[in-house]
C-alpha positions in Angstrom: 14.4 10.7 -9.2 12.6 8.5 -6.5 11.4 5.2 -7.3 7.3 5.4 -6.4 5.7 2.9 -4.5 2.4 2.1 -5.0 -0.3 1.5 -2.2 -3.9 0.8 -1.7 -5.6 1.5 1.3 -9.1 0.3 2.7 -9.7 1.7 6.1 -12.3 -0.4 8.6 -14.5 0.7 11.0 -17.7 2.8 12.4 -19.4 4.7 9.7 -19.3 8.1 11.6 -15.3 7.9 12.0 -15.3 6.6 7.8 -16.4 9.7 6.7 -14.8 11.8 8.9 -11.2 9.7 6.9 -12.9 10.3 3.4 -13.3 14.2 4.6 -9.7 14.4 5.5 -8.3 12.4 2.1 -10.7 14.9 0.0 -9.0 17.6 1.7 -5.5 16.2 0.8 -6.8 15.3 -2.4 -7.8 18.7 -3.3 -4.5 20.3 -1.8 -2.7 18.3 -4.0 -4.5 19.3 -6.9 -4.0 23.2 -5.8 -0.2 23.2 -4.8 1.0 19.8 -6.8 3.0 18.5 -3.5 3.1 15.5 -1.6 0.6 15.5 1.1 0.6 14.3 5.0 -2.5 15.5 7.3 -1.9 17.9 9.9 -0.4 16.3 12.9 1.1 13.5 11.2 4.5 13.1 12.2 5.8 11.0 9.4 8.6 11.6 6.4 6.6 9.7 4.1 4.1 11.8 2.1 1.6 10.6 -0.3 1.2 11.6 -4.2 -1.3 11.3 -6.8 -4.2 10.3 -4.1 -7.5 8.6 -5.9 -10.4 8.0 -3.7 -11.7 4.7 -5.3 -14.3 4.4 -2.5 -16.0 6.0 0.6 -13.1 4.2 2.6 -10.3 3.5 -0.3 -7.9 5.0 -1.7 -4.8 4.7 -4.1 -1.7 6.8 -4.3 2.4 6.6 -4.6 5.2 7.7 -2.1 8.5 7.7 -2.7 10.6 4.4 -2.0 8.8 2.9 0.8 4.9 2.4 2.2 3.3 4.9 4.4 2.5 2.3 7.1 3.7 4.1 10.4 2.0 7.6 9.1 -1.1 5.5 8.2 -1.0 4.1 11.8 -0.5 7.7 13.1 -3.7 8.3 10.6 -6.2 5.2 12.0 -5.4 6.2 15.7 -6.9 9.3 15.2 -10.0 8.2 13.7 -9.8 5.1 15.7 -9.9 3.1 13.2 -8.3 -0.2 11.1 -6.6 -0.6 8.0 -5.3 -3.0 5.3 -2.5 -1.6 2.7 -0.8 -3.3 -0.3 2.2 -1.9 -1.7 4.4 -2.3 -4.5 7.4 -1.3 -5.7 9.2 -3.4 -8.0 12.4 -1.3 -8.4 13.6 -1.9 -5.0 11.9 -5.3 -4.7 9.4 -4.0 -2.2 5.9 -6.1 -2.4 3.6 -6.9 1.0 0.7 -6.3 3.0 -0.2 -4.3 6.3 -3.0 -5.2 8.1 -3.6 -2.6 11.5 -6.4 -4.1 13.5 -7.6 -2.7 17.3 -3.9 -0.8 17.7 -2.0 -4.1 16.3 0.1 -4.1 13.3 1.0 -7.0 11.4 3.3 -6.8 8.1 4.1 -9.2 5.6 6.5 -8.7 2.8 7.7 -11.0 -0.2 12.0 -10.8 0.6 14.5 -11.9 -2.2 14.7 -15.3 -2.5 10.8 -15.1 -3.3 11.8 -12.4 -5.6 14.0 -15.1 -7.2 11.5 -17.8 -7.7 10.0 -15.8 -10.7 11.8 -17.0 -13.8 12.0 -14.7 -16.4 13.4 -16.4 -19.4 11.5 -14.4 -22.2 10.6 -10.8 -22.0 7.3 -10.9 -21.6 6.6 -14.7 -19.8 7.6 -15.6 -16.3 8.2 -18.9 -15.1 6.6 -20.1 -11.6 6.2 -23.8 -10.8 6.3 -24.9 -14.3 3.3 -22.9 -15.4 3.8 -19.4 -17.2 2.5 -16.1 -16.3 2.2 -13.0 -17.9 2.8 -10.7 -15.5 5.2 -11.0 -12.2 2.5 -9.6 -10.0 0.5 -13.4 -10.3 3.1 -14.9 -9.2 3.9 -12.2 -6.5 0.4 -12.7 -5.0 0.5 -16.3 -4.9 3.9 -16.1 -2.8 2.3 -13.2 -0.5 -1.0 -15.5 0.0 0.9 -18.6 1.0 2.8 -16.6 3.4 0.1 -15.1 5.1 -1.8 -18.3 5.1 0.8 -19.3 7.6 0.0 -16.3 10.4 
């Protein structure tokens, strides 16, 4: 079985072309309740499909694909609705944890690699160790690494 990748997406943009991007995920939101399948819009020529899709606003959403992000199908997806986007994925399994911001036709990604991985000390179950202070859950510590590296672009 696939290891799932979680993502969050907030698209930017005119309000006309923003609800013609929530039309299209209700549509793939309701396909995926009828047929229980991964879902790509039509004309999107990606290998990446998205599961489980939850609208959590006019212009986000939240679903899982297998593995990896979506960020060249949602590309293919904001250039037809000219459009912008920011996604956040995770998926811990494979070490996968980053950003993707796609502003006027440019993409910019930024990923946590494995030494940044390695900077979380896990010496009890339930407590990780960053810079002498303890944490509770990875992901704290994951966005403090992913902040200070954006903060540098």
């Amino acid at each position: 079985m696939a290891n799932m990748c979680s993502n969050f997406v907030t698209f930017q943009g005119n309000e006309t072309k923003l609800k013609m991007i929530e039309n299209l995920f209700d549509k793939m939101i309701a396909r995926q309740n009828l047929d229980g399948k991964g879902q790509l819009p039509g004309g999107i020529n990606g290998s990446v499909f998205l599961f489980d899709i939850y609208k959590n606003d006019a212009s986000s959403f939240s679903f899982e694909t297998k593995w990896c992000p979506p960020v060249f199908e949602l590309v293919e997806i904001a250039d037809l609705f000219d459009l912008d986007f920011e996604v956040s994925y995770e998926e811990m399994g494979c070490l996968v944890y980053g950003k993707s911001f796609y502003e006027e036709g440019r993409l910019f990604e930024m990923c946590l690699d494995d030494e940044d991985f390695e900077l979380c000390e896990n010496p009890e179950d339930d407590v990780f160790i960053f810079e002498g202070n303890r944490y509770e859950c990875q992901n704290d510590i994951l966005e403090i690494l992913l902040s200070r590296k954006l903060s540098y672009y």
